[in-house]
N, C-alpha and C positions, 0 to 999 in steps of 0.2 A: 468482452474485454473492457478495460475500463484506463485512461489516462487520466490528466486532472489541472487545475485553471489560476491568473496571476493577480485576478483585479481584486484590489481591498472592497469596495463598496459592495459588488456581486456577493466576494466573501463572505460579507457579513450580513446581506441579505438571502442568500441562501440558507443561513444556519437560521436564521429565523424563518424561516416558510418551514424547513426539519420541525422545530419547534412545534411548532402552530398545528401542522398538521398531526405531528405525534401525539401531542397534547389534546387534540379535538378525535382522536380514533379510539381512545380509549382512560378511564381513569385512574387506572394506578401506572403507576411508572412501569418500565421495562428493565430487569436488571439482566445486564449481561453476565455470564458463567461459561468460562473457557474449561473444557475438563482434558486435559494430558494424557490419554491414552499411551498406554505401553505397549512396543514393537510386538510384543508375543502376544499380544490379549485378542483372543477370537470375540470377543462380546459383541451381540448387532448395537448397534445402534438406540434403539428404540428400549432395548432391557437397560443397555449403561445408563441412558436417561433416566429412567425410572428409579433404579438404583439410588443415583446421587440425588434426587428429587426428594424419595423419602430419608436419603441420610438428612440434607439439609433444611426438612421438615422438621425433625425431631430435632434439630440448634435452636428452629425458631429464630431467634434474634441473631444479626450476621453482619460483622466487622466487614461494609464496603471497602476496597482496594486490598483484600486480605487475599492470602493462600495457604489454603490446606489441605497440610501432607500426611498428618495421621488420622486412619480411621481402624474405628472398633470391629465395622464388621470387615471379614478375611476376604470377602468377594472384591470386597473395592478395592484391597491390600494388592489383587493378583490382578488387579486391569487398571490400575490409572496410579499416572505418578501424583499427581498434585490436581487440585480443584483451584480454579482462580477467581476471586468473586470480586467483578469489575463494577463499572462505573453505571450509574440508574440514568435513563434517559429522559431526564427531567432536570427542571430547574433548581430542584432542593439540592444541600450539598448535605444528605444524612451521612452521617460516619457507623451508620447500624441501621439495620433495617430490620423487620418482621416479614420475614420468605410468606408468608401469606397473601401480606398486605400488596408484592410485587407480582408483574407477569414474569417469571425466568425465563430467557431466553437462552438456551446450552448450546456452545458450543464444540463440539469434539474433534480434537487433531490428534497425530501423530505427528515426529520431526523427520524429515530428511536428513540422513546425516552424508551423503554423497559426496558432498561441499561444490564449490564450484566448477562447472566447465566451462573452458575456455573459447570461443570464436576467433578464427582467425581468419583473416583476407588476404585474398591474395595479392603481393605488389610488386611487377616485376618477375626477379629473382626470389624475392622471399615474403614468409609471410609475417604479417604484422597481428599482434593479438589486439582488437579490435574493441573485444565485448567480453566479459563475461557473465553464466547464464547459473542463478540458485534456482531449483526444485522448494517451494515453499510447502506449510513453513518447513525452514531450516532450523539445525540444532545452533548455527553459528551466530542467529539473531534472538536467540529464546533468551527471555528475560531482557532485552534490548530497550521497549519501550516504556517499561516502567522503571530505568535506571535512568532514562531522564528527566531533568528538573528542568523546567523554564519558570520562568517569572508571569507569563500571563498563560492561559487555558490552551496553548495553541496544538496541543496533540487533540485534544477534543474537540475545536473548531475544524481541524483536518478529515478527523472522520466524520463528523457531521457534513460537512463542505462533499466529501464521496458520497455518503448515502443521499445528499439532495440531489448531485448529480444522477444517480442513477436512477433514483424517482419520476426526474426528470425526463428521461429518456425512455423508462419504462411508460409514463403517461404522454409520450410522443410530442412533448413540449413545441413549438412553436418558435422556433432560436430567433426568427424575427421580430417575435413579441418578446421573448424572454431569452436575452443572448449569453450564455455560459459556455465557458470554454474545458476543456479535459487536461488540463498543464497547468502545472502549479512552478511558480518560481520562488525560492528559497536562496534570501540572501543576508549578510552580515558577516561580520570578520571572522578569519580562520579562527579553525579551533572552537568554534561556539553548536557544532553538532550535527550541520545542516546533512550533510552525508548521512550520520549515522540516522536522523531523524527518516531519513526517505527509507533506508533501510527497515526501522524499528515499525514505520507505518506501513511497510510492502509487508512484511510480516504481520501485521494484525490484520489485515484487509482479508490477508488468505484465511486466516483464522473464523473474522467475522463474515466475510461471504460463502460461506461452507456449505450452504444451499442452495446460492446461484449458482456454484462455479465448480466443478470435478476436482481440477487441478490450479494453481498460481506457479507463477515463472517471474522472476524479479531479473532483469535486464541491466548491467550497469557501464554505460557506455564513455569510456574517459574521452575529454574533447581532443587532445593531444595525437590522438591514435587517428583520427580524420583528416589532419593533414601529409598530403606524402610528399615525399620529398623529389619526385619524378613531376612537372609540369602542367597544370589538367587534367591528373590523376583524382585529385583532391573528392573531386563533385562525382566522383564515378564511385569512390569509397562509401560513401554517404549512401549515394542509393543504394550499394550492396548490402548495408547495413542494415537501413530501414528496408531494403525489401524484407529478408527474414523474419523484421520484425513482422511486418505485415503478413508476412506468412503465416505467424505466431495467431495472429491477431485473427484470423479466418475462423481460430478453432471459437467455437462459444463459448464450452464449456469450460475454457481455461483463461484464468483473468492473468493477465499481461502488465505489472507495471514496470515503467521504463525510468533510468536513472540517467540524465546529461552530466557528468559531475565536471566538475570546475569551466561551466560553458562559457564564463567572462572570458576565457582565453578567445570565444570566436567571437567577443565583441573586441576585443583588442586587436584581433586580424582586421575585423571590417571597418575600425576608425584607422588604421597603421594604410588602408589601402585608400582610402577615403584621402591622407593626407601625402599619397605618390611615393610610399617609404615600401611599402609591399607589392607583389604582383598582383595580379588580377583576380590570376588561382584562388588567394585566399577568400578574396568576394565572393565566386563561385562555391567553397564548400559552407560559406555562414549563408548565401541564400538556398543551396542546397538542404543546409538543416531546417532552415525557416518554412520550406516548402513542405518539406516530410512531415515536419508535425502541422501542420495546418490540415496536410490530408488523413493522419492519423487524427487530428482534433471535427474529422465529417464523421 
């Protein structure tokens, strides 16, 4: 499973070790290819690849960030909606490339279309809906990430920021020489995306780790729903919560990310109790969350 980390300097020193090392493993760039498989298409694996390999041989030359939905030959017709030709894992910003001159890297999904289920805890008399749980990818996030626009590179430093992380891990890193955390914080005024961006990127992660990981489960936990309104309840929520994640989290083979959304609310508990305006409870469930991801971040 995989969470992810807040500090700007690590940030941006971790995209540069990605970098360096990508760069030094091999000399042509990496281009990523997402291919769209269709519910009904038996094709393994290994033939679909091949397939799109030599359709996109014979383009030769290929509009990076493009997608395409028509082909000549009928085989492709009956197993993949769209071909999506993403971004080169390098420093050049080509707008076209020569498929030769790159390593393709393919990735194959299908969509969930299930939508979400709901988790609920118990409180009391009744139950509160807590979490809800996407089967990734979902059809309700496709096309997500590339309908957003920012102003500097930050979907691309996000995924680079994940694969150092798990470089990291995978080369059993050293956290006391080299300290990196699995929690990313995401902040600036309503309305500027930050939601949908955690979304759009829990959707590409299931896409692009398709090789580490069986399955991805995107978790999205509103902070609202952690306070109860019974006494010393609060902090008993919390662990119910993150136990399952933790539960979640046991399986390998399935990458886990988790979504806190609008979590300023539990910094507003813990300065309101800080200033004797709140009860205690509230203390109790911000260092309850603080504690959970700390153990989720070992």
């Amino acid at each position: 499973t995989t969470t992810i980390t807040t500090s700007t300097v690590l940030f941006n020193s971790q995209v540069f070790i990605y970098k360096f090392i990508k760069m030094a493993a091999d000399g042509c760039p990496v281009l990523h290819v997402e291919i769209l498989q269709k519910m009904n298409s038996t094709m393994v694996e290994k033939k679909l690849i091949e397939e799109v390999g030599s359709f996109l041989q014979e383009k030769k030359n290929i509009n990076v960030d493009s997608i395409i939905k028509d082909f000549p030959m009928s085989l492709l017709n009956d197993h993949i909606v769209h071909i999506r030709i993403c971004e080169l894992d390098s420093a050049c910003n080509m707008k076209h490339v020569d498929i030769s001159m790159t390593q393709p890297q393919y990735h194959i999904y299908q969509l969930e279309s299930y939508g979400p289920s709901i988790e609920e805890l118990n409180e009391g008399e009744e139950d509160i809906a807590a979490a809800s749980y996407w089967m990734l990818p979902a059809t309700e996030f496709e096309d997500l990430w590339e309908n957003l626009i920012y102003d500097s590179p930050i979907k691309e430093q996000l995924l680079k920021f994940v694969r150092t992380t798990l470089l990291f891990s995978d080369r059993g890193l050293n956290k006391n020489i080299i300290s990196w955390n699995k929690v990313i914080l995401l902040h600036g005024p309503p309305g500027t995306g930050k939601t949908s961006l955690c979304k759009a990127l829990a959707q590409k992660l299931s896409i692009r780790l398709d090789s580490r990981y069986k399955y991805a489960q995107f978790v999205e936990i509103n902070s609202h729903s952690l306070f109860s309104k019974w006494f010393s309840e609060s902090g008993k929520l919390v662990q119910k919560m993150f136990g399952k994640i933790t539960e979640l989290a046991d399986d390998h083979a399935l990458l886990v990310i988790v979504l806190i959304d609008e979590v300023e609310s539990l910094t507003r508990a813990r300065e309101s109790s800080s200033k004797g305006s709140d009860p205690s409870d509230a203390v109790r469930v911000v260092n309850a969350v603080l504690t959970q991801l700390d153990q989720i971040n070992k």
